[in-house]
C-alpha positions in Angstrom: 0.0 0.0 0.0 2.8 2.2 1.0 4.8 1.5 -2.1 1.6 2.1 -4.2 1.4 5.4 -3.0 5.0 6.2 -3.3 4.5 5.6 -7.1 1.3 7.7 -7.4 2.9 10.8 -5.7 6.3 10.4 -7.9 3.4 10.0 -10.7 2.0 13.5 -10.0 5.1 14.9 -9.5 6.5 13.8 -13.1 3.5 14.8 -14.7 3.5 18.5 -12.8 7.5 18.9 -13.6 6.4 17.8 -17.5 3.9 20.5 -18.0 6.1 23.1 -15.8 9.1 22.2 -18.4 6.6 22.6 -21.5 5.6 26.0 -20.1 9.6 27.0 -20.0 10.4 25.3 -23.4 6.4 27.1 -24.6 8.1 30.9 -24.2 11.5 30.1 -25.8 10.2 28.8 -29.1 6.8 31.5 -29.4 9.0 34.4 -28.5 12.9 34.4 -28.6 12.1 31.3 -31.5 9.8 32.7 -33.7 7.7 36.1 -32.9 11.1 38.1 -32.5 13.0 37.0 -35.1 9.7 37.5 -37.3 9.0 41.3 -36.1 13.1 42.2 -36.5 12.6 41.1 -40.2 9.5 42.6 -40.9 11.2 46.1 -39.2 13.8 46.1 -41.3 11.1 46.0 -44.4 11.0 49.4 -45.8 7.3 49.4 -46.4 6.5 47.8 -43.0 8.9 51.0 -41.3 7.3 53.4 -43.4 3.4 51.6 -42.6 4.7 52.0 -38.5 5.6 55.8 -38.8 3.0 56.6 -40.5 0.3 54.6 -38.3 2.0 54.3 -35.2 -1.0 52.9 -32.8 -2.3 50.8 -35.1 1.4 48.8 -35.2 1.5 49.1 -31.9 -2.3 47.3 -31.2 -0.8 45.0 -33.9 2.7 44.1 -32.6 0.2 43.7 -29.2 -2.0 41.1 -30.9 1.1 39.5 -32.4 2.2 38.8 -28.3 -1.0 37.2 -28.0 -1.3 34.8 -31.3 1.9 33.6 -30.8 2.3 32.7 -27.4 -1.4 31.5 -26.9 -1.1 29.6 -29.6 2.0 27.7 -28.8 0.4 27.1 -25.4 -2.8 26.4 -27.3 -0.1 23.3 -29.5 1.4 22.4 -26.8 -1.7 21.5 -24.7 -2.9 19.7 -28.1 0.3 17.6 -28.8 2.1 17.4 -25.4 -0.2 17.4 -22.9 -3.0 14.6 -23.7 -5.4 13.7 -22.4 -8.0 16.9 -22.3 -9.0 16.4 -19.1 -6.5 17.8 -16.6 -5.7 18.4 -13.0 -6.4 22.0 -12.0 -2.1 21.7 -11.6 -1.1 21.4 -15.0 -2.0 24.9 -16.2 -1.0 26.5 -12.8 2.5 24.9 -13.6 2.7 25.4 -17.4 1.8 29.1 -16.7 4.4 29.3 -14.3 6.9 27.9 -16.1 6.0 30.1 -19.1 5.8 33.3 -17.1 9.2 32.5 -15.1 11.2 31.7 -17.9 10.3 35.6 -19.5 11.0 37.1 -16.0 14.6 35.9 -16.4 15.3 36.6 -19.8 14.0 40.3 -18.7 15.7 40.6 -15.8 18.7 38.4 -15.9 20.6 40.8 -18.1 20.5 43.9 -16.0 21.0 42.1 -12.6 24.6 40.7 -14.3 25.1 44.1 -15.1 25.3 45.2 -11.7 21.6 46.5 -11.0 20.3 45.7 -7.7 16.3 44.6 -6.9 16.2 48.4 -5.2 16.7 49.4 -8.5 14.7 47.0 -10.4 12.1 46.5 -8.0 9.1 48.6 -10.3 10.4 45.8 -12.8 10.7 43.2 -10.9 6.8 43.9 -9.6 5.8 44.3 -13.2 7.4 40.6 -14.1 5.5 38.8 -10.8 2.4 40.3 -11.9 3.5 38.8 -16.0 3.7 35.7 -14.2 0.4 35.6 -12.9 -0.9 37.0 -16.2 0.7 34.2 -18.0 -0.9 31.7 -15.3 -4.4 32.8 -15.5 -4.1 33.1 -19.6 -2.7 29.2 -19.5 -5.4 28.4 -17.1 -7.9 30.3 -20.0 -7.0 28.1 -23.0 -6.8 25.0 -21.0 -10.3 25.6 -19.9 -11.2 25.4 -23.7 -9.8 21.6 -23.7 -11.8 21.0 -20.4 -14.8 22.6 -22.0 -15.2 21.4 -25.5 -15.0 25.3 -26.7 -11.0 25.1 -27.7 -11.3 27.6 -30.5 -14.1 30.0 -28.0 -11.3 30.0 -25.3 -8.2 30.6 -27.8 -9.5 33.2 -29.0 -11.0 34.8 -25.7 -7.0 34.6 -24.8 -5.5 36.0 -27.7 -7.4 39.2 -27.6 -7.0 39.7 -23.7 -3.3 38.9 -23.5 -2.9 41.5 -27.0 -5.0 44.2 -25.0 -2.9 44.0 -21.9 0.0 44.1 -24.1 -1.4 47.1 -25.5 -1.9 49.0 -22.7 1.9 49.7 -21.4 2.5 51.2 -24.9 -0.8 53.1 -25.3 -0.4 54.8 -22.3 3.1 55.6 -22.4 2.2 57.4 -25.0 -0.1 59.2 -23.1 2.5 60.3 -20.9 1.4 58.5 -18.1 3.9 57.9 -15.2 5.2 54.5 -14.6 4.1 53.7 -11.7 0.9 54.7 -12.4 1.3 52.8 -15.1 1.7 49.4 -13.3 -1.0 50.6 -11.2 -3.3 50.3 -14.3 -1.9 46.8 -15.4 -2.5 45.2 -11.8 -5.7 46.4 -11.9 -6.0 45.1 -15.1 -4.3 41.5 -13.8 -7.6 41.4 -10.9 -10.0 40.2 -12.7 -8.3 38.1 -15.0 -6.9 36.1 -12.3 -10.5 36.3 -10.7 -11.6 34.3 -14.0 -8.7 31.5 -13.5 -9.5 30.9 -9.9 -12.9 30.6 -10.4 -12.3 27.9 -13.9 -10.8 25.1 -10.9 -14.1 23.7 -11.1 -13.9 22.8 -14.8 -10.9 20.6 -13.7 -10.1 17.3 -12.6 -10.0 16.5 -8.6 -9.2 13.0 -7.6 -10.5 11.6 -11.0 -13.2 13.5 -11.7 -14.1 17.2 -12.6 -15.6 19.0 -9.7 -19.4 19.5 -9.8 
């Protein structure tokens, strides 16, 4: 009995390290992979510089929506392909959202921490990336709920817009002139209710075999 539940718990633990590995590996190839080496080439197309100076929020809402095609849709793949069955513990998108939203926070911050920077310096950043993280958690937690719920497509697209209109935001209103901090004032606030959402989706999720009720 004892060895049986040795085996379940190193079970769950595989399985949670899996989809927290696939979260990591889930940034790397929809950002650093592909979306930014996409946008640097289409930036260096005369047309598409002359299209952004000319129309500079529209390229901005669209470089926003870019954000969220590419990494929701990886997420969206890699739930498809690498992360079967459908039906999933509340855990997996929790850790695939983690794993995703860490492994940006590093590539951010890494750089100017080996440069000397301390996290008194960094610290508005360093609040902006922990509340990424949770952003990246509840949008996971979003098009998972589409696999849960039979509405993949519904809950893909429900994702892509909200993570392109947060992404718009920090731009829109930097234009504005708004302040910085007020600025991450505005994107927590805009973090609430999304993360409202994801807490409230644990019911479409599996607990101890079966969704809840």
């Amino acid at each position: 009995m004892e060895q049986t539940e040795t085996t379940r718990k190193g079970r769950v633990f595989l399985r949670g390290a899996w989809a927290f590995f696939l979260g990591c590996l889930c940034f790397t190839v929809s950002q650093p992979l592909t979306r930014l080496p996409l946008l640097t080439a289409l930036q260096g197309n005369v047309q598409v510089s002359v299209f952004a100076a000319v129309n500079t929020l529209l390229f901005t809402a669209l470089v926003a929506l870019s954000a969220g095609i590419f990494e929701e849709g990886f997420r969206f793949l890699f739930k498809r392909f690498l992360l079967r069955p459908a039906a999933a513990p509340f855990s997996q998108p929790l850790l695939f959202g983690l794993g995703h939203g860490l492994t940006e926070a590093v590539i951010v911050l890494l750089p100017a921490f080996l440069q000397g920077y301390t996290l008194s310096d960094l610290w508005l950043g360093v609040a902006e990336r922990a509340l990424t993280v949770i952003l990246h958690i509840c949008l996971t937690v979003i098009v998972f709920n589409g696999f849960q719920r039979g509405k993949r497509w519904f809950y893909l697209l429900l994702a892509v817009l909200l993570h392109g209109l947060v992404d718009f935001v920090f731009p829109a209103l930097a234009a504005a002139g708004v302040s910085p901090l007020l600025m991450e004032g505005v994107y927590a606030l805009s973090v609430v209710p999304v993360a409202v959402y994801a807490a409230h989706s644990k019911k479409f999720y599996l607990s101890g075999g079966t969704r809840h009720a």
